[in-house]
N, C-alpha and C positions, 0 to 999 in steps of 0.2 A: 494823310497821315500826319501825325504831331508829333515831335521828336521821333520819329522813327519808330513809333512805338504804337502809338492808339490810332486805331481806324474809327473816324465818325462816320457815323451811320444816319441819325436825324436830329435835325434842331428842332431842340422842345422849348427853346425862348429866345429872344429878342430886344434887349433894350439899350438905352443911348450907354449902356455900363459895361454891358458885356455879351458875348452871343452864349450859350447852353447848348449842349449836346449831347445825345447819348453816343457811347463811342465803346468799341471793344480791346482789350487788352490782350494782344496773342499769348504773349510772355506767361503770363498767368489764368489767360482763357478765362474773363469773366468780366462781368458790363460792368462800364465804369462813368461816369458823367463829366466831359470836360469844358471847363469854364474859360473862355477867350476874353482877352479885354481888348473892347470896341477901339478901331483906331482911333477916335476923336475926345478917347475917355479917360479922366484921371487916374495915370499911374500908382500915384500913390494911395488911393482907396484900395487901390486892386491888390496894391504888396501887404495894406496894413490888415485887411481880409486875408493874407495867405500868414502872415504873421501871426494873427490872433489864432486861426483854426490849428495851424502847425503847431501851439501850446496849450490843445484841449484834446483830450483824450477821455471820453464819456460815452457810455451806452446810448446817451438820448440826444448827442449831439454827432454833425454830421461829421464822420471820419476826413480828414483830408488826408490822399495817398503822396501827391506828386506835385512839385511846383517849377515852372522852370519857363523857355522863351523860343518860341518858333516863327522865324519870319520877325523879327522883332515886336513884335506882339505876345507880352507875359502871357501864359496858359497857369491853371490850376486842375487837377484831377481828381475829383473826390468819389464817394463809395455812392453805387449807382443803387437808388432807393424806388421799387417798384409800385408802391400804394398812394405812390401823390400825394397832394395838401392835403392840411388842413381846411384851407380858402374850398378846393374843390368838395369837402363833404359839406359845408355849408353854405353852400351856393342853394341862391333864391328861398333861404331862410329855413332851411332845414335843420333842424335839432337832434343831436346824439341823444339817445339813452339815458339815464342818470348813470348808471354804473360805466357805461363807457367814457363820461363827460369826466366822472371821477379819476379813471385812469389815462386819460390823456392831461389832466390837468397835474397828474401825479408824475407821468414823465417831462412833461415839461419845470416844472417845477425841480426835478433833478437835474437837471442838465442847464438850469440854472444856477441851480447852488455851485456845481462845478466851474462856472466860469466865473463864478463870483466868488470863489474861494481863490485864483489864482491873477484876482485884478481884473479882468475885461467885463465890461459890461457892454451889452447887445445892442441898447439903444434903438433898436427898431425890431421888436418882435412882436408878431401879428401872422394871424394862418398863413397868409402866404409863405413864410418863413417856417413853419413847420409841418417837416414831412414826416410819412409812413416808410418803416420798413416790409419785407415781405411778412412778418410775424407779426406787424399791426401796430410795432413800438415808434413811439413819438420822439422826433429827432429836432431840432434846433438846427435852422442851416443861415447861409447870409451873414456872416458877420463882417460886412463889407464897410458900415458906419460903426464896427465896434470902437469902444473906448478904452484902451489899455492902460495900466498904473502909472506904468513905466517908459511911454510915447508921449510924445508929442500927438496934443488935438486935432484934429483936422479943421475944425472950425474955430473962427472967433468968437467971443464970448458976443451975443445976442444975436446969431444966428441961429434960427430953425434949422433943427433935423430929424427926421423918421417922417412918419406915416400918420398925417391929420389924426385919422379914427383912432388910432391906438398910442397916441401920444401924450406923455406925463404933463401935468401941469409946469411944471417948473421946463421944462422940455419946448411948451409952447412958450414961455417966457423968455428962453433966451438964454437959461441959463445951467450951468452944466450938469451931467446926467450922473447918477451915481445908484448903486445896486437896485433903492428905492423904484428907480423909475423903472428900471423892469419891472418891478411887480405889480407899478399899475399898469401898464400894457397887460401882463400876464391879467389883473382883474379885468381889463375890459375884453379879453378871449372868453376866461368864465364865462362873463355876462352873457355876452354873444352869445356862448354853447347851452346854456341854461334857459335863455331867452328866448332864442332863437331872430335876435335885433340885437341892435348895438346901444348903447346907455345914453348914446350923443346922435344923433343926424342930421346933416345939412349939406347942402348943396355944395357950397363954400368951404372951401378948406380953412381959411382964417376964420367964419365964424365957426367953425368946428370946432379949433383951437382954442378959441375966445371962450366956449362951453366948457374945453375941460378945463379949465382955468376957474372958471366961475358959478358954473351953472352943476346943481345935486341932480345925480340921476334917478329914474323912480325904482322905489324897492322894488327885486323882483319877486315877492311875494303880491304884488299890483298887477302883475304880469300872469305870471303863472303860479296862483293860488296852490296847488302842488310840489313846488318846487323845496327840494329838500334845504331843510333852516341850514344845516349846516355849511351848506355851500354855499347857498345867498349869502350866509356871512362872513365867510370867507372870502367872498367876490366884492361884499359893499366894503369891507375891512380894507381890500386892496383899492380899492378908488378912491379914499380920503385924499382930499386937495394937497392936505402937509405930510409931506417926506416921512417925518417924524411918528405918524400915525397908522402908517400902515406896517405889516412886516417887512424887516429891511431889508430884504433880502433871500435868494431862492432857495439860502441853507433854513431861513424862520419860514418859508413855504413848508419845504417838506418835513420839519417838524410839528407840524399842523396837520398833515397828512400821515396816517398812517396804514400798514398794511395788514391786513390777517390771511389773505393766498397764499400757499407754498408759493416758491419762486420760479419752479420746476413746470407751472402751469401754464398753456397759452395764455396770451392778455386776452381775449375774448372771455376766460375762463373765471379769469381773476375777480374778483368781490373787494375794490378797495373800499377801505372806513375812511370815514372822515373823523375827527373828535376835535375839540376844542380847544384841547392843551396837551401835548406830548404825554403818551400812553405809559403810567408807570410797571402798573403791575394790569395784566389782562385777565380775562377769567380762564383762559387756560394756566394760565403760573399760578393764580390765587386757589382754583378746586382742589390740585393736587397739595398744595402746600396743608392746605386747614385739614384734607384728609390726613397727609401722612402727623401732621402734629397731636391729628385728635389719638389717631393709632399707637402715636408714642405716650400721650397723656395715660390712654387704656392701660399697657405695658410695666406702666411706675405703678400703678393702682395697683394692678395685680400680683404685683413684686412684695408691695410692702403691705396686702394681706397676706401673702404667704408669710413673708416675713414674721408676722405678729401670731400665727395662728403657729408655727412651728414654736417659739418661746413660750405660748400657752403653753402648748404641750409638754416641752421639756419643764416648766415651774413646776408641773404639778408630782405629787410624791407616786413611785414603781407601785405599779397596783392597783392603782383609785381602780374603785368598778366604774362604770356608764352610768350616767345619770340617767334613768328616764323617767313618765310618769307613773307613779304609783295611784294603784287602786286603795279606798279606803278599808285598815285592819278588819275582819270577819271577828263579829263579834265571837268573843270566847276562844277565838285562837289567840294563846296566847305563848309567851314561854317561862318556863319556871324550872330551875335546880333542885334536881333529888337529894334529897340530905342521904351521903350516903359516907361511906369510913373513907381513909384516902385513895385508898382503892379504888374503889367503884366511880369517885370524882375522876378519875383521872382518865377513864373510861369513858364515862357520859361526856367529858369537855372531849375528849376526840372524837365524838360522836357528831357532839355539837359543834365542832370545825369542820366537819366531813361536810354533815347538812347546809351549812351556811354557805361554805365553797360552794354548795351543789344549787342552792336556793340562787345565790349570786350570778351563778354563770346563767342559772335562766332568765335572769333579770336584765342578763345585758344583749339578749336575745330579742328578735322580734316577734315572737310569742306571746299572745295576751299573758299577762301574771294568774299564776293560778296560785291557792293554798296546799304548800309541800306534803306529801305522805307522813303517815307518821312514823319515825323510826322504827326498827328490830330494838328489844329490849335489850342490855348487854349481856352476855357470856357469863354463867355462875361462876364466880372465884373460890379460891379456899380461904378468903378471910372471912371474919367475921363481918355479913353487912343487912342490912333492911331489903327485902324484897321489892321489888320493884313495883308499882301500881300502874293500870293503866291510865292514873290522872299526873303519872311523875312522868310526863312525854314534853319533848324538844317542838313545837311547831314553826317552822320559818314564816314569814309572812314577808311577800314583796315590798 
């Protein structure tokens, strides 16, 4: 038992730094992982590891629960991650997926910017260092040689430290580490996962070094003809010799990365993008916008014929008939006034309003135009007038 509290159960590592354990928690009935430091092993790596993880709280980095001292030997307890490394899925040169490769580079890549948004830098990350939870999300763990803003170094200026394979140029040089060199570590994982090799290999830990320092690694388009541009160039982008060159940092990583998954999804589930330059507008924001803009265009168009078609109508004078097309006059229909006393005119003109109204409203009809009847002669009066002929007749014509 460790403080009175966590029962270990089995050691899952071993090294001159620390012993690893998986261990059970009564209090809260659930596996937890406790880290012993080696009696013969630097105290202070061990506090500046409980120090750095106790100020990072991230989905992709490892939870630290507990820190404290049993037998005079500091202890740490952190959150017990069932899916093992990274190191073990690519053991004897085995290669993820591309869609997997994308989102394990995507969580790491987070849990980078977080610790680099708050001053620490990892300074030794490499798959061993990144584990799985049960849901398959990628955590950042180790931060035993982190480098804090706000600490004091652990090393002198031109001492080596990290891990040959996965070491920044400037890192094998001697000299100090900063956001930069995570992210060439973080390029030479890509490589790796893309690869299925490492960018550098040698026997020799110093000529290793001596390579990342100096020696270009081969495109991995040389490699694996297949392999998606976008990541090779995200991967060869992060292995540039100078600082300067590559993105500074795991906040310009996952701006480079982008996601189209709901969140809601397993990660096995998930489709990350990659894209080139931080995604402004995507085509789900761009369809619906041109759609509803074109719909609003449609709307003003239809507004302001209405508009115009209603002020026709009101210019014009109470009455106008219907324009439509007319047939050509039938010869010898024509119209002509009876010479008659004032009488009789006054008769025939109501005549000839009555017919005309009557001619008019067929004309505004959809009925071919025909040539109107020919009137009833009018009513004998008692004045004095001229008989009526049947050549003294009203004819309408359409």
């Amino acid at each position: 038992m460790i403080a009175g509290r966590y029962r270990l159960q089995e050691a899952l590592s071993a090294t001159v730094m620390a012993e690893v354990w998986s261990a059970l928690d009564p209090e809260l009935d659930r596996q937890v992982v406790v880290k012993l430091l080696a009696p013969e092993a630097d105290r202070s790596r061990f506090e500046r590891e409980a120090q750095a993880a106790a100020g990072l709280a991230d989905p992709n980095i490892v939870r630290l629960f507990d820190y404290g001292e049993e037998g005079g030997r500091p202890y740490m307890v952190f959150e017990y991650l069932p899916g093992g490394s990274l190191e073990d899925r690519l053991a004897a040169g085995a290669r993820p997926s591309d869609p997997e490769v994308q989102r394990i580079a995507a969580d790491i890549a987070s849990g980078l910017a977080h610790a680099h948004d708050r001053g620490v830098v990892h300074r030794d990350l490499k798959p061993g260092n990144v584990l799985f939870d049960a849901e398959g999300r990628a955590k950042i763990a180790d931060f035993g040689i982190a480098q804090l803003s706000d600490a004091d170094t652990l090393t002198e200026a031109g001492t080596v430290l990290g891990t040959a394979a996965y070491m920044s140029p400037e890192q094998a040089s001697g000299e100090a580490a900063t956001p930069a060199s995570d992210v060439y570590s973080f390029g030479v994982v890509l490589y790796r996962m893309l690869a299925g090799r490492l960018p550098f290999e040698a026997r020799n830990p110093t000529k290793l070094a001596a390579m990342h320092r100096t020696a270009e690694p081969a495109p991995l388009s040389t490699i694996r003809p297949d392999v998606p541009p976008a990541l090779a160039q995200l991967a060869m982008s992060a292995l540039a010799k100078q600082p300067e060159s590559r993105p500074g940092s795991g906040g310009a990583l996952v701006e480079l990365l982008t996601f189209d998954a709901p969140p809601d999804l397993p990660p096995d589930a998930k489709t990350r993008v990659f894209s080139a330059t931080p995604r402004r507008w995507s085509s789900r924001m761009r369809v619906p916008f041109v759609a509803g803009f074109s719909i609003l265009l449609l709307a003003v168009a239809g507004l302001a014929a209405a508009v115009l078609l209603v002020r026709e109508r009101s210019s014009s004078p109470p009455g106008s008939p219907v324009i439509t097309q007319s047939t050509p006059t039938t010869r010898g229909a024509t119209s002509h006034a009876t010479s008659t006393t004032p009488s009789t005119r006054s008769t025939t003109s109501s005549q000839a309003r009555t017919t005309s109204s009557s001619a008019t409203r067929r004309t505004s009809t959809s009925a071919p135009p025909t040539t109107a009847p020919l009137p009833s002669p009018p009513p004998p009066t008692t004045s004095d007038t001229t008989p009526t002929t049947a050549a003294d007749t009203t004819t309408a014509t359409p």
